[in-house]
C-alpha positions as CSV (number, residue, x, y, z in Angstrom):
1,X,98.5,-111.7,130.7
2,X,95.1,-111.9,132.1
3,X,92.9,-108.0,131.5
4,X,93.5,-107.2,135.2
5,X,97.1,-107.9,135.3
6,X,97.0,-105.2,132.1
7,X,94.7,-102.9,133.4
8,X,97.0,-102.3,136.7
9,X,100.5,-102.0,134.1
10,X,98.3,-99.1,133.0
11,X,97.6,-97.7,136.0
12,X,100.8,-98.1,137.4
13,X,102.3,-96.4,134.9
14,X,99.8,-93.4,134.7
15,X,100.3,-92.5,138.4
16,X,104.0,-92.4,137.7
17,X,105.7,-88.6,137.0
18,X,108.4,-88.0,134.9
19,X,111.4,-87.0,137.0
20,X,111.4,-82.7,137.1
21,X,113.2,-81.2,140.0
22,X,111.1,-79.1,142.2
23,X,111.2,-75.6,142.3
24,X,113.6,-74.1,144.9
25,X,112.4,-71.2,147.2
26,X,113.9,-69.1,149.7
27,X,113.0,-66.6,151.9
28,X,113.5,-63.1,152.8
29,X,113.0,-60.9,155.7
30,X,112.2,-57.2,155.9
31,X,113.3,-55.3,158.7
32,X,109.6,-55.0,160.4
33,X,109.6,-59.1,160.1
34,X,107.6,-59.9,157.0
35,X,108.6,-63.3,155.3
36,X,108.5,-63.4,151.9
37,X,109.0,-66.8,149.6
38,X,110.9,-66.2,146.5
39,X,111.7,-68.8,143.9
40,X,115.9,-69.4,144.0
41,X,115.8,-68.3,140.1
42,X,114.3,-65.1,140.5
43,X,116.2,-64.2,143.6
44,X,119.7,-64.8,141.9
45,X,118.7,-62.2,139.5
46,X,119.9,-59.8,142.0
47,X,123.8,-59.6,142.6
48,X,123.3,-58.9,146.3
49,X,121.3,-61.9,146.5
50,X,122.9,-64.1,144.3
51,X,126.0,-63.5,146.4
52,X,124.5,-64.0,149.6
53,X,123.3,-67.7,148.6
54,X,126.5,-68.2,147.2
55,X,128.8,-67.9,150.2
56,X,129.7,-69.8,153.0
57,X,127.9,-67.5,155.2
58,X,124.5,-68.5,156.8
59,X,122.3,-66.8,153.9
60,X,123.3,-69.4,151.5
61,X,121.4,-71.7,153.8
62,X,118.2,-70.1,152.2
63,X,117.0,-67.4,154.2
64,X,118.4,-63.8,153.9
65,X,117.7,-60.8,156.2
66,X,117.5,-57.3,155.1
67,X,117.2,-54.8,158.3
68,X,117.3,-52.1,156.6
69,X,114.4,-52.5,153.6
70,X,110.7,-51.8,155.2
71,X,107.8,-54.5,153.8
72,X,106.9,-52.1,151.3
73,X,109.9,-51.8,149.6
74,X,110.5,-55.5,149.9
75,X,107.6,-56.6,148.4
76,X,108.1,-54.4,145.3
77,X,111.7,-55.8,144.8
78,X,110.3,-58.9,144.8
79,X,107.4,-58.1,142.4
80,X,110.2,-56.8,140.4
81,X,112.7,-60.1,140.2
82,X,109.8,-61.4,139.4
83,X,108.6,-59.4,136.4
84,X,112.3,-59.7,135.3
85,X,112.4,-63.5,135.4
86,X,109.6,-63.3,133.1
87,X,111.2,-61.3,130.4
């Protein structure tokens, strides 16, 4: 094997990852339209949630609306799940 033929094995097999799955995310809506993206294993935390993506029902597509909770309270359940995972 001629130095080039070795130099590109090496390369070759630098550039290639080990197979990890990617992180999953889905989103939630407030009721005043803010999106927030949420990693699937801090979402499931919550039994509401994990319900939701769990069912047949349109939510477990990945996206799950909540009329009734305001941005601000949103964003602090999220900060929350979050925090929690962590733990």
């Amino acid at each position: 094997m001629s130095n080039d033929e070795v130099n590109a094995q090496k390369v070759a097999s630098q550039s290639e990852e080990p197979d990890r799955p990617k992180p999953q995310y889905i989103t939630i809506k407030s009721g005043d339209g803010h999106e927030f993206r949420l990693l699937k294993d801090c979402a499931v935390l919550s039994g509401a949630m994990r319900a939701m993506l769990a069912s047949e029902f349109v939510e477990s597509e990945g996206v799950i609306e909540f009329k009734e909770i305001s941005k601000p309270v949103m964003e602090k359940v999220v900060q929350y799940l979050y925090y929690a995972r962590s733990c």
